[in-house]
PyMOL Python script that loads the backbone (N, CA, C, O; Angstrom):
from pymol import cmd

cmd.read_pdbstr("""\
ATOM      1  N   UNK A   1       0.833  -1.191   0.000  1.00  0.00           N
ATOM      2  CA  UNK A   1       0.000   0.000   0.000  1.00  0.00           C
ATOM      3  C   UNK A   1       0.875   1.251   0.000  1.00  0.00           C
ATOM      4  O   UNK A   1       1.922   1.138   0.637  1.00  0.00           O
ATOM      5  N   UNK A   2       0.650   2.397  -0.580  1.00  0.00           N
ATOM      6  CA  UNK A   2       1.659   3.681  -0.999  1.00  0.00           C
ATOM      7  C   UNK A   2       1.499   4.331   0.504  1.00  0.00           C
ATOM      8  O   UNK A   2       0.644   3.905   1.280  1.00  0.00           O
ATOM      9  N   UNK A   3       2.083   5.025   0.727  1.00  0.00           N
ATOM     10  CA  UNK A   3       1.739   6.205   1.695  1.00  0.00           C
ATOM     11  C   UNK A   3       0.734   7.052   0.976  1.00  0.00           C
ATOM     12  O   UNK A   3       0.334   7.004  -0.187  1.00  0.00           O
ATOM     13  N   UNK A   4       0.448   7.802   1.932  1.00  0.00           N
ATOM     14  CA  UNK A   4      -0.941   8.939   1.893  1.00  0.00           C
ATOM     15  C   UNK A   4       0.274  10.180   1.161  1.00  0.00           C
ATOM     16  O   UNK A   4       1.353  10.533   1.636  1.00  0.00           O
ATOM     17  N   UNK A   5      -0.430  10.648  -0.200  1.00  0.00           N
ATOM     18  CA  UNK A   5       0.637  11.827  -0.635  1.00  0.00           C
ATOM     19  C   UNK A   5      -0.360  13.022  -0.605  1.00  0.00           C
ATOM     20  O   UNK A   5      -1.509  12.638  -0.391  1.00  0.00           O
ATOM     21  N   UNK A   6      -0.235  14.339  -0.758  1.00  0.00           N
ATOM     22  CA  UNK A   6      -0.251  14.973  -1.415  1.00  0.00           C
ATOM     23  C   UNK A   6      -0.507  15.142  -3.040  1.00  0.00           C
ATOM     24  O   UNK A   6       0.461  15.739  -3.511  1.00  0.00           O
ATOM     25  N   UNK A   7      -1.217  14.907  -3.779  1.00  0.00           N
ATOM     26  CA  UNK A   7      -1.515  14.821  -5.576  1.00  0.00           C
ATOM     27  C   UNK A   7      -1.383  15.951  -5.854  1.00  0.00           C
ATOM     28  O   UNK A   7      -0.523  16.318  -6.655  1.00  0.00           O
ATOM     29  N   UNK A   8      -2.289  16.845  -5.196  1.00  0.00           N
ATOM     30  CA  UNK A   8      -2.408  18.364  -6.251  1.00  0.00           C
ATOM     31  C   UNK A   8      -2.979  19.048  -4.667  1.00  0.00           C
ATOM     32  O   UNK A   8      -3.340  18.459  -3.649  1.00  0.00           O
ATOM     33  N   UNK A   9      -2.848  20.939  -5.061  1.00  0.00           N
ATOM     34  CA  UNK A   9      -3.420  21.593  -4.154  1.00  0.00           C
ATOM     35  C   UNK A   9      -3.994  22.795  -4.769  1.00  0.00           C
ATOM     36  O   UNK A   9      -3.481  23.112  -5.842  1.00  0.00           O
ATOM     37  N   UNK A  10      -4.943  23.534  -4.328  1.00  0.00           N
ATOM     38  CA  UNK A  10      -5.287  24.814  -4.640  1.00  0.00           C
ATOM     39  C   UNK A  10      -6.030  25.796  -4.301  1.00  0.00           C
ATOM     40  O   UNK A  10      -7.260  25.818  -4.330  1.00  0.00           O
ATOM     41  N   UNK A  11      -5.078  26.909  -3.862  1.00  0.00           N
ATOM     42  CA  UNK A  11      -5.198  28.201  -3.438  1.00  0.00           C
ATOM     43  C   UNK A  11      -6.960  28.468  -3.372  1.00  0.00           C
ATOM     44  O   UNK A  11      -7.380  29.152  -4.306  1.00  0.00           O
ATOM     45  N   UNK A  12      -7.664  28.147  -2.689  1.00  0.00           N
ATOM     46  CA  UNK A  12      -9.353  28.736  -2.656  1.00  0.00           C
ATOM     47  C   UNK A  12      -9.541  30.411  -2.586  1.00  0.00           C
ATOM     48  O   UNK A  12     -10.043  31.166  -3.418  1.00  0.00           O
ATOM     49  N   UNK A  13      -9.051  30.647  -1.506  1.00  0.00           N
ATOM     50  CA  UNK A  13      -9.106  31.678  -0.614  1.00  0.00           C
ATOM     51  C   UNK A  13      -9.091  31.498   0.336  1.00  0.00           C
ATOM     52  O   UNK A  13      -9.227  30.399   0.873  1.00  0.00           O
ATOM     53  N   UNK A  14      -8.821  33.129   1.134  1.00  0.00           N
ATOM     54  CA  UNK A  14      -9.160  33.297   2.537  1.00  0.00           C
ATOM     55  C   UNK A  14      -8.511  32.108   3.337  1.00  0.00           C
ATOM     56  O   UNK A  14      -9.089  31.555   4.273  1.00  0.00           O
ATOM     57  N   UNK A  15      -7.383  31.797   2.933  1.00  0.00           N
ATOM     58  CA  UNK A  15      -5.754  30.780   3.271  1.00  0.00           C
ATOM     59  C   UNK A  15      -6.733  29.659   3.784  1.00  0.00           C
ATOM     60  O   UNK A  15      -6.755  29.141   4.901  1.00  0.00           O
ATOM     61  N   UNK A  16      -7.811  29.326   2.325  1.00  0.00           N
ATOM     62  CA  UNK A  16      -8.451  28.108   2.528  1.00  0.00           C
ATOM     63  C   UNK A  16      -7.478  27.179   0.784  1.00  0.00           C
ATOM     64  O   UNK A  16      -7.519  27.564  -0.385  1.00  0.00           O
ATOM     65  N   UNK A  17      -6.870  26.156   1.282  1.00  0.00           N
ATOM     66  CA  UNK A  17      -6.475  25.160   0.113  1.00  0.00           C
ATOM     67  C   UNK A  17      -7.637  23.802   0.164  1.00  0.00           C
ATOM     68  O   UNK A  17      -8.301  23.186   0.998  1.00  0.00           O
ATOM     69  N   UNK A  18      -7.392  23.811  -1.233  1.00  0.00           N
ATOM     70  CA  UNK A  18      -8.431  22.818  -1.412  1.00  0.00           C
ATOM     71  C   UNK A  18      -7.288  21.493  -1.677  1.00  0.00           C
ATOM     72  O   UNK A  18      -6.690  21.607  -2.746  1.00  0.00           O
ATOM     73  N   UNK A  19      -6.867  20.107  -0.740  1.00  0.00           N
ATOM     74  CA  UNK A  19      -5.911  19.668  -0.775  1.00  0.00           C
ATOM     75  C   UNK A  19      -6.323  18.321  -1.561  1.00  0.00           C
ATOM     76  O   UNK A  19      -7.310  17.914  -0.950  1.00  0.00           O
ATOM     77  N   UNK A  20      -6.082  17.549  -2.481  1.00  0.00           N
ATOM     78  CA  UNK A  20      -6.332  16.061  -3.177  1.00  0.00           C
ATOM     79  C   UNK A  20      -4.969  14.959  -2.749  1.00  0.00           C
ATOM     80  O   UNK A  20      -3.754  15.135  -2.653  1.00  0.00           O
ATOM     81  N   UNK A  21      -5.623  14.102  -2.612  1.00  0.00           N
ATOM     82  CA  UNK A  21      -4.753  13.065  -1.936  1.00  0.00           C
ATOM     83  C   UNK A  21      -4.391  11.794  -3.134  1.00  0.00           C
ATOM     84  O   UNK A  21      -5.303  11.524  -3.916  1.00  0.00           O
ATOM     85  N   UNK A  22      -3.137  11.069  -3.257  1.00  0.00           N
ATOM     86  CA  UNK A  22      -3.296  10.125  -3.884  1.00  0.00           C
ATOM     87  C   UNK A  22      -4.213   8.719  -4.094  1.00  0.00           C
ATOM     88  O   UNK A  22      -4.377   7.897  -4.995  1.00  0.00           O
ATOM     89  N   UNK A  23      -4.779   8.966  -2.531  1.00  0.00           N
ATOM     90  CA  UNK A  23      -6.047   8.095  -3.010  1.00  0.00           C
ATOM     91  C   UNK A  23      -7.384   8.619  -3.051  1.00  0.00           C
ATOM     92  O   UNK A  23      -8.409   8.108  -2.599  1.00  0.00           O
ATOM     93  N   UNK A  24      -7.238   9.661  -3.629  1.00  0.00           N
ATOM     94  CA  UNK A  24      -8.723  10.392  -4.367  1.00  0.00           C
ATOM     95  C   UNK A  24      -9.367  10.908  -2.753  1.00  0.00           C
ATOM     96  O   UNK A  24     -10.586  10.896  -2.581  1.00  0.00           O
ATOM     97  N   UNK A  25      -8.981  11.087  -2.296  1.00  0.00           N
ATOM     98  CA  UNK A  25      -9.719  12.073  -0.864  1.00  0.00           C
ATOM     99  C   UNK A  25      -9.474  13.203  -1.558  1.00  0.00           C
ATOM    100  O   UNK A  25      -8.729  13.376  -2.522  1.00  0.00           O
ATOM    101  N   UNK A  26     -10.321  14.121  -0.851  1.00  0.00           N
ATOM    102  CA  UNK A  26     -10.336  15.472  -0.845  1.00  0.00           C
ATOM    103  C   UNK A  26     -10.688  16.051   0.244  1.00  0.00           C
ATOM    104  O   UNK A  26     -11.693  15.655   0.834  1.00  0.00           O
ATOM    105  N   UNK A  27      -9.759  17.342   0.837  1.00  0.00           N
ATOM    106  CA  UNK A  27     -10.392  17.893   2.007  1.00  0.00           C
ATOM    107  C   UNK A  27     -10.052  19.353   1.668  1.00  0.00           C
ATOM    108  O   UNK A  27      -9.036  19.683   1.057  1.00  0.00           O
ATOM    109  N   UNK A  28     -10.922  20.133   2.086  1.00  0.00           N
ATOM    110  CA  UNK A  28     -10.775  22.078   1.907  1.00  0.00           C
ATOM    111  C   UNK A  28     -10.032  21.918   3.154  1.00  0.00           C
ATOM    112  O   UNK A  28     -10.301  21.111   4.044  1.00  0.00           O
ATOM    113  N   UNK A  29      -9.027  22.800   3.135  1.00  0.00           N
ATOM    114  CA  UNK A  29      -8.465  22.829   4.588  1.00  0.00           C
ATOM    115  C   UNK A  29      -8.092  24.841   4.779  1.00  0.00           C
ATOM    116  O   UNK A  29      -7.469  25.691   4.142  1.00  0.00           O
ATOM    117  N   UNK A  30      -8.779  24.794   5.822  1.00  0.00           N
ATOM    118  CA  UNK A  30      -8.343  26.002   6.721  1.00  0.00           C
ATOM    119  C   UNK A  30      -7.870  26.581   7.493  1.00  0.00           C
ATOM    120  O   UNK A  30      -8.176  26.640   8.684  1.00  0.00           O
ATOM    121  N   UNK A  31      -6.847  27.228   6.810  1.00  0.00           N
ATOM    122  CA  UNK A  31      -5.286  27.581   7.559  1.00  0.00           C
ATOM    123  C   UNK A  31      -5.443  28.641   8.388  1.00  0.00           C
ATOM    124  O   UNK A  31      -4.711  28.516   9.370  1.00  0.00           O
ATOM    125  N   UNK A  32      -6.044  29.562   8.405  1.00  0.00           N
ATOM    126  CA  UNK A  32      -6.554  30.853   8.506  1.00  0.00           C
ATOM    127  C   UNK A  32      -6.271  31.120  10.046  1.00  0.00           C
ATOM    128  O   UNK A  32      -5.648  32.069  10.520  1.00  0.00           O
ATOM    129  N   UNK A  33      -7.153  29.578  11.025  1.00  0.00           N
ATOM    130  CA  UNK A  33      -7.206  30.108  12.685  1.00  0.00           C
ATOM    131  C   UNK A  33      -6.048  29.756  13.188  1.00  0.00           C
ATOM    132  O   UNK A  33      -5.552  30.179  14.232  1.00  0.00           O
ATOM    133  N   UNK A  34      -5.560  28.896  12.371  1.00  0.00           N
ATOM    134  CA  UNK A  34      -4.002  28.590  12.965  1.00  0.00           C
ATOM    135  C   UNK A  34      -2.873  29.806  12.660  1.00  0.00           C
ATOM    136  O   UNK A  34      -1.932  30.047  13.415  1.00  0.00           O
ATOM    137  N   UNK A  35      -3.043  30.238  11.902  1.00  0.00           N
ATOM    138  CA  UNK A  35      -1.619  31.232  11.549  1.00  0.00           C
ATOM    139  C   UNK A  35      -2.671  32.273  12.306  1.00  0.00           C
ATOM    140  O   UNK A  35      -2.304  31.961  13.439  1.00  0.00           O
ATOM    141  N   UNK A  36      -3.633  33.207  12.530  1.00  0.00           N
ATOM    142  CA  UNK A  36      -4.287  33.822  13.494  1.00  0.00           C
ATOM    143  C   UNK A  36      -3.704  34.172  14.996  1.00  0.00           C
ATOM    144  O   UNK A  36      -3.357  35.214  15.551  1.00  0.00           O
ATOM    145  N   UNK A  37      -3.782  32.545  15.444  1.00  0.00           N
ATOM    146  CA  UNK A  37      -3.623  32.190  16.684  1.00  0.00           C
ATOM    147  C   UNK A  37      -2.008  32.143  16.899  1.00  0.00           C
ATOM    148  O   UNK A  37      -1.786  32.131  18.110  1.00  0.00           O
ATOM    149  N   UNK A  38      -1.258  32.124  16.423  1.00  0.00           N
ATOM    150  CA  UNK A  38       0.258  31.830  16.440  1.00  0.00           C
ATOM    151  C   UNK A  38       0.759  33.440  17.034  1.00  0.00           C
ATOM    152  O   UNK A  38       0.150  34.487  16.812  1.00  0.00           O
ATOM    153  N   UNK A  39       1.950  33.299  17.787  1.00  0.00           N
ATOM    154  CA  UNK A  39       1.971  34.242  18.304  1.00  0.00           C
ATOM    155  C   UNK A  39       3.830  34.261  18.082  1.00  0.00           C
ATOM    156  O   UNK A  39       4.637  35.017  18.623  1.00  0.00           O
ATOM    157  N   UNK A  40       4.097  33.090  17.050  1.00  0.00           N
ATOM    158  CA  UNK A  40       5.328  33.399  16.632  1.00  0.00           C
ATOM    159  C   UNK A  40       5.761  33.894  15.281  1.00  0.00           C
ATOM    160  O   UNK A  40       5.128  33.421  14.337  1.00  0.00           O
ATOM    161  N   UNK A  41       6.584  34.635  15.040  1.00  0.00           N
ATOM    162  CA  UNK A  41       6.573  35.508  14.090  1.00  0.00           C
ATOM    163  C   UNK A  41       7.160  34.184  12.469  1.00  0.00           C
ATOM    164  O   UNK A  41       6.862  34.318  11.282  1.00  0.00           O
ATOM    165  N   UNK A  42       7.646  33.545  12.837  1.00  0.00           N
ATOM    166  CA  UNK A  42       8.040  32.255  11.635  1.00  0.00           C
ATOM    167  C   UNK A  42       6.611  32.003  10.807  1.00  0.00           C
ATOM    168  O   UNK A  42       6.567  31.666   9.624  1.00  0.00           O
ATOM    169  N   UNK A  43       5.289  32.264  11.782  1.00  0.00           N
ATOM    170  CA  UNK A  43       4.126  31.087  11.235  1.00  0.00           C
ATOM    171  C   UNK A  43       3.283  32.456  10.723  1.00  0.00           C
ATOM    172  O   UNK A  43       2.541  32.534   9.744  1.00  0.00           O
ATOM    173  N   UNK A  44       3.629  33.507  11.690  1.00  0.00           N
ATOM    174  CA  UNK A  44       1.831  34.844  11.593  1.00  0.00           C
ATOM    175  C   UNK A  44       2.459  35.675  10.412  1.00  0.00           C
ATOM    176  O   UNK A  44       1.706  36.424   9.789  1.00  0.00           O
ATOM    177  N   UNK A  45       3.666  35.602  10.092  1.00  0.00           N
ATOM    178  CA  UNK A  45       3.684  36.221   8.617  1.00  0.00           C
ATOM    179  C   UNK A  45       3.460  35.437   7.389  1.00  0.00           C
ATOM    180  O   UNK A  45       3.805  35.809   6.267  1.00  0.00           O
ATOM    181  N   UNK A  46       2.985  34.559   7.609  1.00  0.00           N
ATOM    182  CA  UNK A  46       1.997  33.392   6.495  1.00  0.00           C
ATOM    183  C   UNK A  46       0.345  34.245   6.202  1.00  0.00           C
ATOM    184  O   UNK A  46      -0.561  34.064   5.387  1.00  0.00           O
ATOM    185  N   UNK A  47       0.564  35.191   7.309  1.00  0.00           N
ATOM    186  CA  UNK A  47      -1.121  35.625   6.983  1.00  0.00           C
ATOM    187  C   UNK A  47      -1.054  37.307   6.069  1.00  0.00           C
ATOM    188  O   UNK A  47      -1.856  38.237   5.981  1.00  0.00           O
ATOM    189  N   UNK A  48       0.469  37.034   5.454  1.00  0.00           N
ATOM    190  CA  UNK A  48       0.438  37.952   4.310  1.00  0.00           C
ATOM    191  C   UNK A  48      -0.421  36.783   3.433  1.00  0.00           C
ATOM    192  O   UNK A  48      -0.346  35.571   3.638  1.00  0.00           O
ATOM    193  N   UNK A  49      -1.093  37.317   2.608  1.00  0.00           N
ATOM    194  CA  UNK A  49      -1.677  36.228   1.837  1.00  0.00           C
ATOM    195  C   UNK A  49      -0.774  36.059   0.682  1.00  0.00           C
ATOM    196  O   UNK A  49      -0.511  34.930   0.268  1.00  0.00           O
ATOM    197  N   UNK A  50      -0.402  36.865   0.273  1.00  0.00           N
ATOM    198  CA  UNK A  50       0.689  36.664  -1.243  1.00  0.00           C
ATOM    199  C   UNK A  50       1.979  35.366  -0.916  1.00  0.00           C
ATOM    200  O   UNK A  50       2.589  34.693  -1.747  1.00  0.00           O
ATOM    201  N   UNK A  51       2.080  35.350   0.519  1.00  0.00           N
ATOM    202  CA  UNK A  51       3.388  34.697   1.155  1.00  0.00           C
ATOM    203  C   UNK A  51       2.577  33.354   0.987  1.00  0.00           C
ATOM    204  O   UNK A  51       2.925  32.516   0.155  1.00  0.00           O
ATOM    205  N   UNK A  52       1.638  33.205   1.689  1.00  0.00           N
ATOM    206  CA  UNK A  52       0.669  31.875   2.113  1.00  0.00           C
ATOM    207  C   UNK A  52       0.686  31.354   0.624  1.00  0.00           C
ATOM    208  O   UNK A  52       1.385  30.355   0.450  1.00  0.00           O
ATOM    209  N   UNK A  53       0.096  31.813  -0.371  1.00  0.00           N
ATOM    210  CA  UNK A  53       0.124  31.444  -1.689  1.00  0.00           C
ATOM    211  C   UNK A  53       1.416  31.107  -2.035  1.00  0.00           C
ATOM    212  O   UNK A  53       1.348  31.250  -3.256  1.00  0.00           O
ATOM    213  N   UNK A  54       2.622  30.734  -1.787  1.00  0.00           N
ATOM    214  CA  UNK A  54       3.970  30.354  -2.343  1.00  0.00           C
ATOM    215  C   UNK A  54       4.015  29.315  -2.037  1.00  0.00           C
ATOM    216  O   UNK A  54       5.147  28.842  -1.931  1.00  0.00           O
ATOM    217  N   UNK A  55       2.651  28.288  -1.693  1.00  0.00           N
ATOM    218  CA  UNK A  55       3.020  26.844  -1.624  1.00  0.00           C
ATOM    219  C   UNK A  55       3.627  26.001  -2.366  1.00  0.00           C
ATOM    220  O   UNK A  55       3.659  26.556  -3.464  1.00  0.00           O
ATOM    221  N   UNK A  56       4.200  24.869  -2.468  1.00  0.00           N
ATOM    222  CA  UNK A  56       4.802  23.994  -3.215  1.00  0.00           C
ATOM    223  C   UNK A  56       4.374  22.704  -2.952  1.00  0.00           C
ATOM    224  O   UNK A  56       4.589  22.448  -1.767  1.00  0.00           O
ATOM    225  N   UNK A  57       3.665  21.428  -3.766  1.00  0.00           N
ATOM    226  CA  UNK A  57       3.664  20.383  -2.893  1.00  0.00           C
ATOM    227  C   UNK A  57       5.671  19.605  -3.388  1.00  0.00           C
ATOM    228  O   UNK A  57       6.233  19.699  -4.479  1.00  0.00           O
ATOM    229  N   UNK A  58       6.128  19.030  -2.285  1.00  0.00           N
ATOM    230  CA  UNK A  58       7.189  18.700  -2.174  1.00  0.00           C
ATOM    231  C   UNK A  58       7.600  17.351  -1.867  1.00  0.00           C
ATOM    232  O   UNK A  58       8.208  17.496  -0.806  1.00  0.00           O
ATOM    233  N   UNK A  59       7.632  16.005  -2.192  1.00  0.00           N
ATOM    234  CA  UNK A  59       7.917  15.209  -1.824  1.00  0.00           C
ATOM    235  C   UNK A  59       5.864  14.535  -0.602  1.00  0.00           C
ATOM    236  O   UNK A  59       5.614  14.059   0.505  1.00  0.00           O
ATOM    237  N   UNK A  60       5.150  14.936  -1.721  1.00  0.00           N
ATOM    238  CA  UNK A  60       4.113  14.690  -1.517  1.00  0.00           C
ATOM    239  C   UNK A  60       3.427  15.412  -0.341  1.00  0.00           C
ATOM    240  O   UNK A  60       2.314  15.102   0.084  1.00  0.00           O
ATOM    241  N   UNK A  61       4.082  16.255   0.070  1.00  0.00           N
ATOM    242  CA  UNK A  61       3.350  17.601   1.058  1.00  0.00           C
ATOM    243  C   UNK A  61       3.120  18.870   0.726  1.00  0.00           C
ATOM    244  O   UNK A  61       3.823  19.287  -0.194  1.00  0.00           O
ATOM    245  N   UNK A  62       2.434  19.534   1.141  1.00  0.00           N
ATOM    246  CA  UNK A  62       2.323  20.912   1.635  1.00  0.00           C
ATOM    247  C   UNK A  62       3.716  21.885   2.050  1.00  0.00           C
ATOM    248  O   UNK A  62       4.024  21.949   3.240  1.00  0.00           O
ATOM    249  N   UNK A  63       4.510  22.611   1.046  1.00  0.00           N
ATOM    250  CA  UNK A  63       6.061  23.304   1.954  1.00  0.00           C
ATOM    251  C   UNK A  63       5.758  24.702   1.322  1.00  0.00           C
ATOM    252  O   UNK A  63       5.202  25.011   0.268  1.00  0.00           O
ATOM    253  N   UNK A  64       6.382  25.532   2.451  1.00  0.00           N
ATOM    254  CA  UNK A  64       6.642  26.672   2.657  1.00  0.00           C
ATOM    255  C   UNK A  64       7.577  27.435   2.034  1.00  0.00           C
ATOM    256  O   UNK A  64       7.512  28.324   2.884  1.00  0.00           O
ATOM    257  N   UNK A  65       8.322  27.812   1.337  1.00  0.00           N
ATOM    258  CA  UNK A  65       9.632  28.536   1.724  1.00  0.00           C
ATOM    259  C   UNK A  65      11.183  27.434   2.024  1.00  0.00           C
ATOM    260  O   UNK A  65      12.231  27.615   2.645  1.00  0.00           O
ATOM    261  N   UNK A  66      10.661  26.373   1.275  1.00  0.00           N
ATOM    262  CA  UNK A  66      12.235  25.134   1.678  1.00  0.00           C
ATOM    263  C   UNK A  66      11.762  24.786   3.082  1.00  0.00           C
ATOM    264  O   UNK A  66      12.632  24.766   3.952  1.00  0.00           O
ATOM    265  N   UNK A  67      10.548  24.517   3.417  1.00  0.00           N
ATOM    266  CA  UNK A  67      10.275  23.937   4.962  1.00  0.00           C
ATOM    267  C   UNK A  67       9.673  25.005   6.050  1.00  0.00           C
ATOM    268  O   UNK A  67       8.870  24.689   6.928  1.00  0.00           O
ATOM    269  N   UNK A  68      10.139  26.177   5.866  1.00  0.00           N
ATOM    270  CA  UNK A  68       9.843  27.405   6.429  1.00  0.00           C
ATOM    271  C   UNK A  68       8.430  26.633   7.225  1.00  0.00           C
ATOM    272  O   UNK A  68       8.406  26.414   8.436  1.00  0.00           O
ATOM    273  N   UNK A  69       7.497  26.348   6.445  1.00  0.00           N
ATOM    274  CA  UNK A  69       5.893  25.894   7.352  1.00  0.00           C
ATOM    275  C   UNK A  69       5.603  24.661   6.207  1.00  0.00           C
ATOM    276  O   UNK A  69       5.628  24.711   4.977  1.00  0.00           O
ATOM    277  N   UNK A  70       5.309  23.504   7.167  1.00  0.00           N
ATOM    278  CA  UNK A  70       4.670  22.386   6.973  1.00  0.00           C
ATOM    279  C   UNK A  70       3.922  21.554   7.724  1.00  0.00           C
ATOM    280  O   UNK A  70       4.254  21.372   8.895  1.00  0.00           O
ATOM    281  N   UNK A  71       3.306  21.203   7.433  1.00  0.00           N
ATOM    282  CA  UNK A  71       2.311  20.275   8.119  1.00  0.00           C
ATOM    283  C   UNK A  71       2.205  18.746   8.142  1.00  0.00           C
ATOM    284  O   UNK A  71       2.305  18.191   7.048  1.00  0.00           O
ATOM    285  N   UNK A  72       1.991  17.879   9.379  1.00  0.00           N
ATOM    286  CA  UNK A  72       1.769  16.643   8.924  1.00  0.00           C
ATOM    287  C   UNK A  72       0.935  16.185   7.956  1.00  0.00           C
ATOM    288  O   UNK A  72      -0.221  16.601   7.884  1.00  0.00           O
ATOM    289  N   UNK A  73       1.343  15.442   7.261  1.00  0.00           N
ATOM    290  CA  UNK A  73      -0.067  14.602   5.713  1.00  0.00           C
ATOM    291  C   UNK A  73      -1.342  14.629   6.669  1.00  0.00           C
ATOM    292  O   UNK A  73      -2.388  15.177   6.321  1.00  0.00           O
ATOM    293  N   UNK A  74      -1.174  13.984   7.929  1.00  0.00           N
ATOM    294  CA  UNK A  74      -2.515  12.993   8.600  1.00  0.00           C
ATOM    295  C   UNK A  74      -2.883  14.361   8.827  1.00  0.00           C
ATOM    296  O   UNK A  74      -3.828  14.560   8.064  1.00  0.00           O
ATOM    297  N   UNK A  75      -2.597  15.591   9.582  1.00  0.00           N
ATOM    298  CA  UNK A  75      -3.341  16.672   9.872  1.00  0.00           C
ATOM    299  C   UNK A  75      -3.911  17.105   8.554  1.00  0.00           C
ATOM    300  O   UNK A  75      -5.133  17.142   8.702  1.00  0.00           O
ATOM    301  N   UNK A  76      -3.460  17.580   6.873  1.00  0.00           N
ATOM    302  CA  UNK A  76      -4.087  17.672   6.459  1.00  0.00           C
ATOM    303  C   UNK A  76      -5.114  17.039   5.646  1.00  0.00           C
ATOM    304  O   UNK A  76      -6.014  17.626   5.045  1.00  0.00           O
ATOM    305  N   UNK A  77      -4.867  15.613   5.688  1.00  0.00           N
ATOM    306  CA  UNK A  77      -5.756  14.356   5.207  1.00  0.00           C
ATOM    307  C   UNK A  77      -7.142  14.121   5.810  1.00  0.00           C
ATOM    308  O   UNK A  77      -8.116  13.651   5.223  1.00  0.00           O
ATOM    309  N   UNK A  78      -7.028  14.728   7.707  1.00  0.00           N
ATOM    310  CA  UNK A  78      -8.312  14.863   8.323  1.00  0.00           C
ATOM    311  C   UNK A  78      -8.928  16.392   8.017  1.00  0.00           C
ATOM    312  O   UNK A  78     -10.103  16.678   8.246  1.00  0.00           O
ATOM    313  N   UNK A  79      -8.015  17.262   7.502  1.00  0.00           N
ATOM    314  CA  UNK A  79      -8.585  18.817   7.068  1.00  0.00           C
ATOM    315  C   UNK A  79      -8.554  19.492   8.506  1.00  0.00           C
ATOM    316  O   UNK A  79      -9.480  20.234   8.833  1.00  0.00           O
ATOM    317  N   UNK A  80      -7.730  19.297   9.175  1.00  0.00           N
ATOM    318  CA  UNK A  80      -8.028  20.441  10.564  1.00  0.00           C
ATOM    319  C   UNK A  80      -6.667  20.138  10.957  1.00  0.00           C
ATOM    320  O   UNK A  80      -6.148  19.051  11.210  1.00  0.00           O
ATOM    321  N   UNK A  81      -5.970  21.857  10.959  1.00  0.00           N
ATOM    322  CA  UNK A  81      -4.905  22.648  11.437  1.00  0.00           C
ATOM    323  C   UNK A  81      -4.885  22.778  12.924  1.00  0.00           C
ATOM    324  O   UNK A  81      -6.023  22.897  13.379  1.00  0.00           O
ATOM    325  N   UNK A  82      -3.957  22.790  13.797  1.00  0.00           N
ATOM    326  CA  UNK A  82      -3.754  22.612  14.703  1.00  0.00           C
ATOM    327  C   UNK A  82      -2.546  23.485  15.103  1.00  0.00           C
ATOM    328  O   UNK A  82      -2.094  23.427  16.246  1.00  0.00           O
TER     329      UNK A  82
END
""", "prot")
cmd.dss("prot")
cmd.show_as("cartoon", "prot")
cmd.util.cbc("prot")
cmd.orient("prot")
């Protein structure tokens, strides 16, 4: 059985990605209360939105900036940021 990847992603809005999985899941995921709530400066300048939009999927994830911000697959496979 493959691991859970990353397939494709895309920018919705309002630092909502709409994320597709290699085995045909789909989840909208909303980034928005997490970079909100962050009170460290690495994660709350993600809520430039032009920055947030420089995603890459990378080795079947979600990356930032060369790692700068990533997330576990399983967090975004269930669609809720943490």
């Amino acid at each position: 059985m493959n691991p859970i990847r990353v397939a494709s992603a895309n920018y919705i809005g309002d630092y909502a990605i709409r994320v597709s999985f290699n085995d045909g899941n789909e989840k909208l995921v909303d980034f928005k209360p997490f970079l909100a709530k962050s009170l460290h400066p690495a994660i709350s300048k993600y809520l430039e939105e032009n920055l947030f939009k420089q995603f890459k999927i990378i080795n079947g994830n979600l990356n930032w900036n060369d790692y700068d911000l990533i997330f576990p697959i399983h967090d975004l496979y269930e669609g809720v940021i943490e």
